[in-house]
C-alpha positions in Angstrom: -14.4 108.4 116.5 -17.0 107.3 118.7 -14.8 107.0 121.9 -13.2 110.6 121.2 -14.9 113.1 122.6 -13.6 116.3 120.9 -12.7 119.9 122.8 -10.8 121.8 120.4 -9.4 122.9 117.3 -5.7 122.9 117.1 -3.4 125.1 114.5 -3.8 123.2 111.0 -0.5 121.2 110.5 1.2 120.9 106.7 -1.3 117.5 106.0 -4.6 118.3 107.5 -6.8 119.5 110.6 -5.4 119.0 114.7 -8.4 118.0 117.1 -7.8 118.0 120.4 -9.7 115.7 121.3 -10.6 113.5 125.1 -10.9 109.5 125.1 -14.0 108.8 127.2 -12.2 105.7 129.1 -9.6 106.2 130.1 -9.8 110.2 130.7 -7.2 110.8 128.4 -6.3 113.6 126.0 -4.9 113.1 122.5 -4.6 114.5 119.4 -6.3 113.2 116.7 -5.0 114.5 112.3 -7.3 114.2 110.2 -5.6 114.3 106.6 -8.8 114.0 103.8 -7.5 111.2 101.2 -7.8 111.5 97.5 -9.3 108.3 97.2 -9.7 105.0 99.0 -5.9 103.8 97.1 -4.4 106.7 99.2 -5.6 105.8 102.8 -4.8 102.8 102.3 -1.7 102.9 100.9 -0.8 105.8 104.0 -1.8 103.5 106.2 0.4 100.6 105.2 3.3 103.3 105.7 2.3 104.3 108.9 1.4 100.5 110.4 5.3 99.8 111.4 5.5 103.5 113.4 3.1 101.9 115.8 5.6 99.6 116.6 8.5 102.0 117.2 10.1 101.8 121.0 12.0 105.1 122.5 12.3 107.6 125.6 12.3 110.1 122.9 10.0 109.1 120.0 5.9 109.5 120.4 4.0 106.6 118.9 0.9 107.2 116.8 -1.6 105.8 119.8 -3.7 104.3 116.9 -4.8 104.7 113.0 -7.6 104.4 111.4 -10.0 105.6 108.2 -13.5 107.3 108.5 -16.0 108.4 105.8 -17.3 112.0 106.2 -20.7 112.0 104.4 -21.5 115.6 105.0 -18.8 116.4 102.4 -18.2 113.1 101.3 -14.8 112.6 102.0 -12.5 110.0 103.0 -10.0 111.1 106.1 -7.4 109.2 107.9 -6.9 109.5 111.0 -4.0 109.5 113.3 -4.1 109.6 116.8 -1.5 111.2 118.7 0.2 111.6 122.3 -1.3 115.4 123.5 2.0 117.7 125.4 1.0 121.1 126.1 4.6 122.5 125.5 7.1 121.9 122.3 10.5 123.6 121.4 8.5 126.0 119.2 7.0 127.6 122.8 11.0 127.7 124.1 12.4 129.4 120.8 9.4 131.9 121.1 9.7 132.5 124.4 13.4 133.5 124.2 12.9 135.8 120.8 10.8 137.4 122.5 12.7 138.5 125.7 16.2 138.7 123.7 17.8 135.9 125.5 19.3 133.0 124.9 18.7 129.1 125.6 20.3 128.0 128.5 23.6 126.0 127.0 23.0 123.2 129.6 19.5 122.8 128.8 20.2 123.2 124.8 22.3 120.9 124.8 20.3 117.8 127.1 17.6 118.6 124.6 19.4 118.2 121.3 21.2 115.2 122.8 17.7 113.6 123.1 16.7 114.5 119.7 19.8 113.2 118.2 19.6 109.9 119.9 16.0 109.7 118.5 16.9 110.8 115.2 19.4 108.0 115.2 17.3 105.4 116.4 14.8 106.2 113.2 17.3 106.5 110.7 18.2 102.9 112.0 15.5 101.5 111.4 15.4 103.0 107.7 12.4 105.1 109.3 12.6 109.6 107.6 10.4 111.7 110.1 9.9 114.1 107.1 8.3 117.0 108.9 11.3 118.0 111.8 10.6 121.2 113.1 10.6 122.8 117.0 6.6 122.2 117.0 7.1 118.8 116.3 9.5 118.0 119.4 7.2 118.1 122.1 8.1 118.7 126.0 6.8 116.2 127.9 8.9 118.1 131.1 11.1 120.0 131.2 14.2 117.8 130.8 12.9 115.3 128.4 11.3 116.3 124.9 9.9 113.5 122.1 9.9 114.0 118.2 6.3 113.1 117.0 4.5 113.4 114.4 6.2 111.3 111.6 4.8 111.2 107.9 5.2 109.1 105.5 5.6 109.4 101.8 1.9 108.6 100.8 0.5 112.0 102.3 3.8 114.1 101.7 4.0 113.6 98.0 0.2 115.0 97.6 0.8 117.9 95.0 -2.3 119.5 95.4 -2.6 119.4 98.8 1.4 120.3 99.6 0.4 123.2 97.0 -2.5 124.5 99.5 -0.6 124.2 102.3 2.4 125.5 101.3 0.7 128.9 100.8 -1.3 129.1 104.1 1.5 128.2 106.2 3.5 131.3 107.6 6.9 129.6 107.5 7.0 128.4 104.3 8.2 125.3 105.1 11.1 126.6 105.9 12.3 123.5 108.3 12.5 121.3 104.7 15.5 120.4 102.8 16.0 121.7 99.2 15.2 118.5 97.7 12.1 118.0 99.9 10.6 120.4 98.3 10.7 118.4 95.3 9.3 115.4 97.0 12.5 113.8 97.5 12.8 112.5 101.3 15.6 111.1 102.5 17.4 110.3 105.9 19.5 113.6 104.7 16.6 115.5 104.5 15.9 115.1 107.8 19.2 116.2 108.4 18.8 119.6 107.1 15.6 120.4 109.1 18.0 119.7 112.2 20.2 122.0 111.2 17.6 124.9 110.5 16.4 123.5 114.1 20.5 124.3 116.1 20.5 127.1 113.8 17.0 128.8 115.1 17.9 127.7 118.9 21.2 129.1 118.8 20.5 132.9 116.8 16.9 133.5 118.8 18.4 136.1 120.5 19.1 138.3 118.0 16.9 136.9 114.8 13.2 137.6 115.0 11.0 135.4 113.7 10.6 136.5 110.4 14.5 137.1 109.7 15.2 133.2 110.8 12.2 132.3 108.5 13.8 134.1 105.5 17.2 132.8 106.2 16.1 129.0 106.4 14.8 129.6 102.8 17.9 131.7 101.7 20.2 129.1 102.9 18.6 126.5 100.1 20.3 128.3 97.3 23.3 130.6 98.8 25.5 129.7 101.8 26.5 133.8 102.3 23.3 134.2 105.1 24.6 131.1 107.1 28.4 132.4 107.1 26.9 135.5 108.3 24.4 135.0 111.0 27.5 132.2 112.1 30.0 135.2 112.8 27.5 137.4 114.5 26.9 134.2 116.7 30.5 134.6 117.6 30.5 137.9 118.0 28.3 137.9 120.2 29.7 135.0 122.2 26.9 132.6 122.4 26.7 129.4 123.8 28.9 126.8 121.6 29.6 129.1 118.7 32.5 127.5 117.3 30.9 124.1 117.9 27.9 125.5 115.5 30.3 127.5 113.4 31.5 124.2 112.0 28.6 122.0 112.4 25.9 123.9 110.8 27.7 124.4 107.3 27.8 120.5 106.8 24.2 119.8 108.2 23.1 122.6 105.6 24.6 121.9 102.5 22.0 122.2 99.5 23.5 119.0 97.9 22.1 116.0 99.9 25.2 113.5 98.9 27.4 116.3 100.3 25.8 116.2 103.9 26.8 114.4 107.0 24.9 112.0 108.8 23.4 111.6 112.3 26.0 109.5 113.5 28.4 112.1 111.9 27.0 114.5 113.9 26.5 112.4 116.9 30.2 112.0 116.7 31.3 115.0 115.3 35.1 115.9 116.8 34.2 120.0 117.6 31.2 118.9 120.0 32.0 118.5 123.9 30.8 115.8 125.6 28.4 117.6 127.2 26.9 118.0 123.6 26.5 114.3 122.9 23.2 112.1 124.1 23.1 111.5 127.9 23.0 108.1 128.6 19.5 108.1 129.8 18.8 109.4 126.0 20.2 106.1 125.4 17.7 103.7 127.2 15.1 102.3 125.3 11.7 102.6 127.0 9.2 99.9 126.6 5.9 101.4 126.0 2.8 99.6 126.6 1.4 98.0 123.1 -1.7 99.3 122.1 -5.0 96.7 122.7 -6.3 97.5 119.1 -2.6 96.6 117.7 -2.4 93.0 119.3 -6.1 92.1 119.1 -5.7 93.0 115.1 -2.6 90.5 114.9 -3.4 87.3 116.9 -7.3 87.3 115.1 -5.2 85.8 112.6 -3.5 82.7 111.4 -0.7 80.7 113.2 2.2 82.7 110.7 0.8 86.1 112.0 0.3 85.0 115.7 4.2 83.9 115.8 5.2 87.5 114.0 3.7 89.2 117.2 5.4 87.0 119.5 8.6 88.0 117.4 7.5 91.4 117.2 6.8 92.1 120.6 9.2 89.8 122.5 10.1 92.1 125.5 6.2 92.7 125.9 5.3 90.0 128.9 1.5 91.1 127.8 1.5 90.6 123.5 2.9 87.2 124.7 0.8 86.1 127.0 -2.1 86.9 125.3 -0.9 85.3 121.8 -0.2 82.1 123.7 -4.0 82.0 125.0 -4.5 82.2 121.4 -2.7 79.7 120.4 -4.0 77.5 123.2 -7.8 78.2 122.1 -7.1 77.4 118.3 -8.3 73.6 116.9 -5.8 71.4 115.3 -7.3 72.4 111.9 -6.5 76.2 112.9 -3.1 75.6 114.0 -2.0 73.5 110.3 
């Protein structure tokens, strides 16, 4: 923590305390988690979990920027810590915004944004990676035509009874955004199918659902479908944006039964939505973010094995392989086996 210099406390998330915090050099703002642990077995075994997020490579995905444990002595606790790209703005602010003044989301716009989010969505599920905590505040706006999902968890910290207990209760929304089963513990690429559903579902109703009525409808959707059929024929009634399209997409993102859901590529690809609906193809480009220092100085400190699994890992990254090559260059005969 010694390089962060910290300016703020952020709203608590559903794991542990938001800093907002400044890196000394570079000038740069992040956010830094801290989740306490229950014991050393737990950081560690969270931060196994996490490791292969830092490696993840999207326009539309925001990379943990590094990971790491500390000891508070004070209260003699163990916290990991994950540090985290800083956006002022996420789709929570938009949805706000717009239930506040009665309006609703610009179709165009709704529909570049959830084109983004389904090409990042698709990328993860992929790559066998669950986000596990969708929701608008975890989409972040870096302008205002291209948004990132971020925060990803991992099953370590999101199967903490006690501490899902705690949070459960001080959070206003109930976690709301989670899947029936999720709130059994049980995460799956179809969980994170659900919480985009209760995502279209808050973007497109805004207008007419305060925040409290979405809120109680996300949670009364887990267990009867009437409130969805409902708040989906008012939507048409009152002629917003891609009704139909929603009409007969939201009813098979939200079904209480996991196996009975469709998938993201189902979705991507579902016949109702216009092409307008599906990802852009700039969604589509990859984009090669720099590799952290930390992550390639960790890896090539190593043994030949490891030093070829970066080169492997990090192929399209002129930088990982130039530097593993010096290593290789500067290791003895004895080193290199």
């Amino acid at each position: 923590m010694e390089k962060y210099q910290i300016l703020d406390w952020l709203n608590p998330g559903a794991l542990g305390v938001n800093l907002l915090a400044e890196e000394t050099k570079p000038k740069v703002k992040h956010v830094i988690k801290q989740v306490e642990c229950i014991d050393e077995h737990q950081a560690n075994e969270a931060l196994e979990e996490l490791m292969p997020l830092l490696k993840l490579q999207h326009a539309h995905v925001s990379t943990y920027q590094e990971l790491f444990i500390m000891w508070k002595s004070e209260i003699s606790s163990l916290f990991l810590c994950l540090v985290m790209e800083f956006h002022e703005g996420s789709l929570q602010n938009v949805i706000e915004k717009k239930r506040a003044a009665k309006r609703v989301i610009d179709s165009q716009w709704m529909q570049n944004t959830l084109g983004q989010v389904l090409n990042a969505l698709e990328y993860l599920h992929q790559l066998d990676v669950i986000h596990r905590n969708l929701k608008p505040s975890n989409i972040a706006l870096v302008s205002s035509d291209h948004c990132k999902l971020q925060d990803l968890s991992c099953n370590a910290l999101m199967t903490d009874v006690a501490k899902w207990n705690v949070r459960a209760e001080e959070d206003p929304f109930h976690k709301s955004w989670m899947a029936p089963e999720a709130l059994n513990f049980s995460f799956s690429q179809k969980s994170d199918i659900w919480s985009l559903g209760c995502i279209i579902l808050d973007m497109a109703s805004c207008s007419f659902l305060d925040s409290t009525e979405a809120m109680l409808l996300r949670k009364s959707i887990r267990s009867s479908p009437d409130g969805l059929r409902g708040v989906l024929r008012t939507m048409e009634e009152r002629r917003v944006p891609d009704a139909k399209i929603f009409s007969s997409l939201l009813p098979l993102m939200l079904q209480a039964d996991p196996s009975e859901r469709i998938t993201i590529r189902d979705v991507i690809h579902f016949p109702f939505v216009s092409g307008d609906f599906r990802p852009s193809s700039s969604a589509l480009v990859l984009h090669r973010q720099v590799v952290p220092k930390f992550i390639i100085d960790m890896l090539l400190e190593s043994n030949v094995a490891r030093i070829l699994e970066v080169m492997q890992n990090f192929s399209s990254h002129p930088e990982a392989q130039q530097r593993a090559m010096k290593r290789l260059l500067r290791m003895s005969e004895d080193q290199q086996g």
